[in-house]
C-alpha positions as CSV (number, residue, x, y, z in Angstrom):
1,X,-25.2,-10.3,-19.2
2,X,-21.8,-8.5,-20.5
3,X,-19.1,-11.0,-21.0
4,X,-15.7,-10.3,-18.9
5,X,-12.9,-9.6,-21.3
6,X,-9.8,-12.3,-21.4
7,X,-6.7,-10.7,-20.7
8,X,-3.9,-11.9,-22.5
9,X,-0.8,-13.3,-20.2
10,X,2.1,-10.5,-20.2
11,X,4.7,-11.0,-23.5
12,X,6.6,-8.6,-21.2
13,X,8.4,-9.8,-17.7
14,X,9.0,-7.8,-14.7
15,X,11.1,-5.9,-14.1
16,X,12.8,-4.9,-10.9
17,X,9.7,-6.7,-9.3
18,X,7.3,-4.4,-11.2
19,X,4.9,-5.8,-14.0
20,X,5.0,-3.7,-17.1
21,X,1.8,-1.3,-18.1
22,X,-1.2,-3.0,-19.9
23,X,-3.4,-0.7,-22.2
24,X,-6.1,-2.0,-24.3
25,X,-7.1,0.4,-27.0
26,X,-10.8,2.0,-26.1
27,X,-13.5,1.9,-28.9
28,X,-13.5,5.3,-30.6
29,X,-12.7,7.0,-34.3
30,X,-11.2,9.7,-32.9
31,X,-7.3,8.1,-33.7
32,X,-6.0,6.7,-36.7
33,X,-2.4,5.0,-35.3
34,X,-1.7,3.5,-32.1
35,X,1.0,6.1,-31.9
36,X,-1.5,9.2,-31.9
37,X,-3.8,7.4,-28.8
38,X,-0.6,6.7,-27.0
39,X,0.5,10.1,-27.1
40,X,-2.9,11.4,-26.2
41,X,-3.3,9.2,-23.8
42,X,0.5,9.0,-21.7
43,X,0.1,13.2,-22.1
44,X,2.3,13.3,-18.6
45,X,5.1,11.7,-20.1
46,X,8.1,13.9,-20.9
47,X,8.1,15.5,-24.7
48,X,9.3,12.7,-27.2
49,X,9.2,9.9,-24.6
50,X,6.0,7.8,-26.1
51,X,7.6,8.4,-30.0
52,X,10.9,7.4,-28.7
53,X,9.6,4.2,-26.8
54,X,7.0,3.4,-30.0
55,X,10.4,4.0,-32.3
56,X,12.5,1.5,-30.1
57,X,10.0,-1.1,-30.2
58,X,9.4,-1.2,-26.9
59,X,5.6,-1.0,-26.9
60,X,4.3,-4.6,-28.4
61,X,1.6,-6.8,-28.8
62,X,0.1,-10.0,-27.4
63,X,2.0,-11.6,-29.1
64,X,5.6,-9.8,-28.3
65,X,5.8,-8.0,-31.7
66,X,6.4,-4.6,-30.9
67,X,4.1,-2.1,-32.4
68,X,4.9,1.4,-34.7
69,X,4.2,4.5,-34.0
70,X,2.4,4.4,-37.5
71,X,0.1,1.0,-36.6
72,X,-3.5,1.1,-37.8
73,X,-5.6,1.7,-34.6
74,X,-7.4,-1.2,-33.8
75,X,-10.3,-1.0,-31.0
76,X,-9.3,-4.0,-28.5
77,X,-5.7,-4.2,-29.0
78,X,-3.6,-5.0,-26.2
79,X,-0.7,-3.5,-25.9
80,X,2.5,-3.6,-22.9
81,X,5.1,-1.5,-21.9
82,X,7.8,-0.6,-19.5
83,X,7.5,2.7,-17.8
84,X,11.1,4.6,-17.5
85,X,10.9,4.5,-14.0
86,X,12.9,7.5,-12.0
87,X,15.8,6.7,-9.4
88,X,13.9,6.1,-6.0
89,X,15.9,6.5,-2.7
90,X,16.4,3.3,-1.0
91,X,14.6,2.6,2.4
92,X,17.1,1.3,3.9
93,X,15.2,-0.9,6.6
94,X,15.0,-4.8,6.2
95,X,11.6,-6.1,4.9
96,X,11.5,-9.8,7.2
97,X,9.5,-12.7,6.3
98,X,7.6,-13.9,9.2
99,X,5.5,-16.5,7.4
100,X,5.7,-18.2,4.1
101,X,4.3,-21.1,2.9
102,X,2.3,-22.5,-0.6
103,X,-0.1,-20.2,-0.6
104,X,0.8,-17.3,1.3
105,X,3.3,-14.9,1.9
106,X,3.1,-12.6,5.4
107,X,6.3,-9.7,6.0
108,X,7.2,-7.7,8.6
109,X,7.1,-4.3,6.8
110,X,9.5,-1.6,7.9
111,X,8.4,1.9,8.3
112,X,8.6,4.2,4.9
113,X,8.3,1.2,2.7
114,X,4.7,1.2,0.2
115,X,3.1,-1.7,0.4
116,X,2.7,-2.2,-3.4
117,X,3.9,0.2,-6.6
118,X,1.9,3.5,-6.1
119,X,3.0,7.1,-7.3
120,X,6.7,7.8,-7.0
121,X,7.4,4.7,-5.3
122,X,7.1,2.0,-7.1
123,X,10.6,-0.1,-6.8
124,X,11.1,0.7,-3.3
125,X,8.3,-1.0,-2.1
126,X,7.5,-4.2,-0.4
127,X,6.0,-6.3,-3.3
128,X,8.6,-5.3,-5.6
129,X,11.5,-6.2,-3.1
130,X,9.5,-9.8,-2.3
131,X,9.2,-10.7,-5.8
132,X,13.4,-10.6,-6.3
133,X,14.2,-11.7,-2.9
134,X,12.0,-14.8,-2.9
135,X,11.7,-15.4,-6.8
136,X,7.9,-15.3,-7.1
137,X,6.3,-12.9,-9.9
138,X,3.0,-13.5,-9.2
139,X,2.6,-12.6,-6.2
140,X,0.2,-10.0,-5.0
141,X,-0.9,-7.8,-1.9
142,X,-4.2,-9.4,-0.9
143,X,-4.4,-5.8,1.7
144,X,-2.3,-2.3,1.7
145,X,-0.8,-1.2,4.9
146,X,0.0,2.7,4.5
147,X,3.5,3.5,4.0
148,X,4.0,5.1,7.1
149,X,2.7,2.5,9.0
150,X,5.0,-0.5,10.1
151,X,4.4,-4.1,10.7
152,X,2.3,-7.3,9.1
153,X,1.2,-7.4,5.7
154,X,-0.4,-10.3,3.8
155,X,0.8,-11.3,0.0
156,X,-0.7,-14.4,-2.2
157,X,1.7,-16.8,-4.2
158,X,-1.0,-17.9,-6.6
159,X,-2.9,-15.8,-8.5
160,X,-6.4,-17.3,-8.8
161,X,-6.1,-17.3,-4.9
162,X,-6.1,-14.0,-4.4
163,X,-9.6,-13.4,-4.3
164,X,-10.2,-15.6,-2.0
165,X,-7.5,-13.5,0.7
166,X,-9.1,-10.6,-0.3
167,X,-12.3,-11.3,0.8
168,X,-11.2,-12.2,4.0
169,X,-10.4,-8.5,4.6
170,X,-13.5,-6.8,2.7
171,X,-15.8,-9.4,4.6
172,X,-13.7,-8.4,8.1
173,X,-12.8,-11.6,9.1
174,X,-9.3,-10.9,9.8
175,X,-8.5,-10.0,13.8
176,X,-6.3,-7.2,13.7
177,X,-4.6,-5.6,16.4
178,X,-2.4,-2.5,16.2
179,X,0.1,-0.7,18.7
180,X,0.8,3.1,19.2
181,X,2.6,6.0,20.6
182,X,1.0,8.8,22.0
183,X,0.5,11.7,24.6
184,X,-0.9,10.2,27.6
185,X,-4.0,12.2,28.7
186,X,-5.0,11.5,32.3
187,X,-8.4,12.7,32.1
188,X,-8.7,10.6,29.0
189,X,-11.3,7.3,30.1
190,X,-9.9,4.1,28.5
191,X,-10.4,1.6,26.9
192,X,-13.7,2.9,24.5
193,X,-14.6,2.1,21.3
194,X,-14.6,5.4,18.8
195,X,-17.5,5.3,16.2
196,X,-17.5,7.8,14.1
197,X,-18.2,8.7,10.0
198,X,-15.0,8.9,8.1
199,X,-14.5,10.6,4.8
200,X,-11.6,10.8,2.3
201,X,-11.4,12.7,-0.6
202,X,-9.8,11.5,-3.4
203,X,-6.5,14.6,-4.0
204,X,-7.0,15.5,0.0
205,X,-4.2,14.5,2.0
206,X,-6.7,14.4,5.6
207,X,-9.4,11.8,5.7
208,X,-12.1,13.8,8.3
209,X,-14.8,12.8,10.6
210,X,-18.6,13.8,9.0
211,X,-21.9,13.8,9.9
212,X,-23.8,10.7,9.3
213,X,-24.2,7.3,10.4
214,X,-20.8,5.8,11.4
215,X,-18.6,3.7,9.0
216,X,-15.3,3.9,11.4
217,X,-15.1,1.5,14.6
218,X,-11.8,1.3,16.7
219,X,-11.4,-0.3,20.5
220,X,-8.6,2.1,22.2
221,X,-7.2,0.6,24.7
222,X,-4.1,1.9,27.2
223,X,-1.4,-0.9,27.7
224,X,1.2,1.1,29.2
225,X,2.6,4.2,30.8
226,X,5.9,6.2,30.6
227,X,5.9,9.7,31.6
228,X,3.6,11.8,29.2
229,X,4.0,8.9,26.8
230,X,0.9,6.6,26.7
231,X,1.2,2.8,24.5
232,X,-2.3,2.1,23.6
233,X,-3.7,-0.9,22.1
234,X,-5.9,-0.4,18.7
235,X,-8.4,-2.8,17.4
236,X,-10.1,-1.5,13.9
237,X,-13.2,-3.3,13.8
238,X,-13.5,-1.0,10.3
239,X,-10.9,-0.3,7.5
240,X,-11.7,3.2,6.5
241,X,-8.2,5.4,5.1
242,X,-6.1,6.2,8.0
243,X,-9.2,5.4,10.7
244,X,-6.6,4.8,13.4
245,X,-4.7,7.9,12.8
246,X,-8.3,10.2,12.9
247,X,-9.4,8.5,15.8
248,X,-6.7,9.1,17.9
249,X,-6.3,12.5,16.9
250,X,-10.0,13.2,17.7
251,X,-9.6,11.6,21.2
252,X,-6.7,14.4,21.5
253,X,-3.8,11.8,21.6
254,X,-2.4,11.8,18.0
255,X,-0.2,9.1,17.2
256,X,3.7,10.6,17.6
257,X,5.2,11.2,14.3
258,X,2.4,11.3,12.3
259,X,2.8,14.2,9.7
260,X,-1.4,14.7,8.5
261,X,-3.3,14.8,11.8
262,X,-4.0,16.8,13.4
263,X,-2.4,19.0,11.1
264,X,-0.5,18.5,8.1
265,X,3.0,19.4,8.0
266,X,5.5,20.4,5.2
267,X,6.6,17.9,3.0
268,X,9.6,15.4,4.3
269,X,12.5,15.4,2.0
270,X,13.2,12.1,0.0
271,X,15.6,9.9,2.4
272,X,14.5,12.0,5.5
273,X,14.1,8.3,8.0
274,X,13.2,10.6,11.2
275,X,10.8,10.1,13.6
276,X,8.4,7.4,12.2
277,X,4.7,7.4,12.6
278,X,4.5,5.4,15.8
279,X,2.3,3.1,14.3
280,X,2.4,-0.8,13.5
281,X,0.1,-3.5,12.6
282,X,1.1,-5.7,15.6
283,X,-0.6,-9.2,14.4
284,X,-2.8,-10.9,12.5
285,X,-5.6,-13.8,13.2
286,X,-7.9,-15.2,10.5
287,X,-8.6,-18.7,9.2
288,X,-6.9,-19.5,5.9
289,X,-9.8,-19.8,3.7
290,X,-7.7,-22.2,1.2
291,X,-6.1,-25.2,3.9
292,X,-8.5,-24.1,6.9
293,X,-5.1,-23.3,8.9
294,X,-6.0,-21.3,12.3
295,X,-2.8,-18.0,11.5
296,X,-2.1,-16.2,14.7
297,X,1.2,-14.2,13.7
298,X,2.9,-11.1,15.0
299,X,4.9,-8.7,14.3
300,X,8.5,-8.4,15.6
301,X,9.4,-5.1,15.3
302,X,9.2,-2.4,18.3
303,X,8.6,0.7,17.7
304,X,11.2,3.3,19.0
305,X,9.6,6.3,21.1
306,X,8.9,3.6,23.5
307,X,12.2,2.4,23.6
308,X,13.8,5.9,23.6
309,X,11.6,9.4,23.0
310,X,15.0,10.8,22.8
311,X,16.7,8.1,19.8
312,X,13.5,8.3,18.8
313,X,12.8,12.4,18.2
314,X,17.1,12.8,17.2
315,X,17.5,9.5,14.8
316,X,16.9,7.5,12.0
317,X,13.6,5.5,11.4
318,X,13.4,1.8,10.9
């Protein structure tokens, strides 16, 4: 049985909420310095940026030493870094706190915020912004929640706990309800449960509905009426990517706002806030598998085509 490699703890803090890179050097002969692998292996980064970091000793060891360009490669070496992160527009929507306590951490995420560093946003996200606001470094997303998508999402104080939240969602033992906005089709029959096979491609934007035996399970349900506007109730009884958006867009009722399904539109400019996906992650029920606590929490956000199509379609998200 292959013995699971000790990480060293971080020489490096956070910063701005964000934990520096970790690289451990591969086995190979192919480099002779720890500058040529890093250059070879950060080949995205902007010409002269790895020499320039390696030369300002800002690449260093386990033990905080920083490391030279010219250091002797060394299969196994750990190394840490800061990435030169770019300017980020702000989302300017408040991230609340609707639970908090030893062991866990649940927020109230606005729409537009990542759940955790991903891509281009990486500061502007909701772990980053709960780490400075609440003065916890450790803690981590035990589930993502798309960035679109508004409403409860689950963090763990302690680190050697997180496992245990995690579980909780792979093994489906979290309730989960969810609220949209949509077209209200008459001759649509509600509530049904959609089961269907759901596939996303890793570099494709659309997940899509294939052949095969199902992997996706949602209860629909239609909670309200206004005009052409239906509110439906959405109970994933699955997690596949963006299952709620593909299954209301297959039941011809996409979820207002949403910018992939049916089709996918051009790309919003950075600090365009209109017309948010109408979607949110209304509550959350599980039993804390650390203290046994029975957690029945909810979101307190609205979301705004409901309260106005017209604020709504004109305005700013939130």
């Amino acid at each position: 049985m292959r013995r699971k490699t000790s990480i060293p703890p971080s020489p490096l803090p956070q910063r701005h909420g964000v934990d520096p890179v970790r690289v451990r050097l591969p086995p190979s002969e192919e480099w002779e310095t720890v500058g040529a692998y890093l250059v070879a292996r950060l080949s995205g980064a902007a010409p002269g940026a790895v020499e320039a970091m390696l030369a300002s000793g800002l690449v260093v060891a386990a033990d905080g030493v920083p490391v030279a360009a010219r250091t002797p490669y060394t299969p196994g070496l750990w190394l840490w870094f800061h990435r030169d992160l770019p300017p980020e527009v702000p989302v300017p929507f408040r991230l609340d706190v609707v639970h908090r306590d030893d062991h866990l951490v649940v927020a109230d995420k606005p729409h537009f915020l990542a759940t955790t560093p991903r891509g281009s946003h990486v500061t502007e996200t909701a772990l980053a912004r709960l780490r400075g606001e609440l003065g916890v470094p450790a803690l981590g997303a035990a589930h993502r929640l798309d960035r679109l998508t508004a409403g409860l999402v689950l963090f763990t104080v302690r680190p050697e706990e997180r496992g245990a939240y995690q579980t909780l969602f792979g093994e489906r033992r979290v309730r989960k309800e969810y609220e949209a906005i949509a077209p209200y089709d008459p001759s649509l029959a509600l509530p049904r449960t959609v089961r269907s096979r759901i596939l996303k491609e890793r570099g494709v934007l659309q997940a899509r509905e294939v052949e095969g035996a199902p992997n996706a399970e949602t209860l629909v349900e239609l909670v309200g009426r206004r005009g052409d506007l239906g509110r439906y109730r959405l109970t994933p009884r699955t997690g596949q990517t963006h299952q709620l958006r593909v299954h209301m867009s297959a039941l011809g009722v996409p979820i207002l706002g949403d910018p992939l399904y049916p089709v996918v539109t051009g790309p919003v400019p950075a600090g365009d806030f209109r017309r948010p996906l109408q979607l949110l992650a209304r509550s959350l029920e599980f039993t804390d598998p650390v203290t046994g606590v029975e957690h029945r929490l909810r979101s307190g956000r609205t979301l705004r085509a409901w309260e106005s199509y017209e604020d709504w379609a004109g305005g700013e998200g939130r």
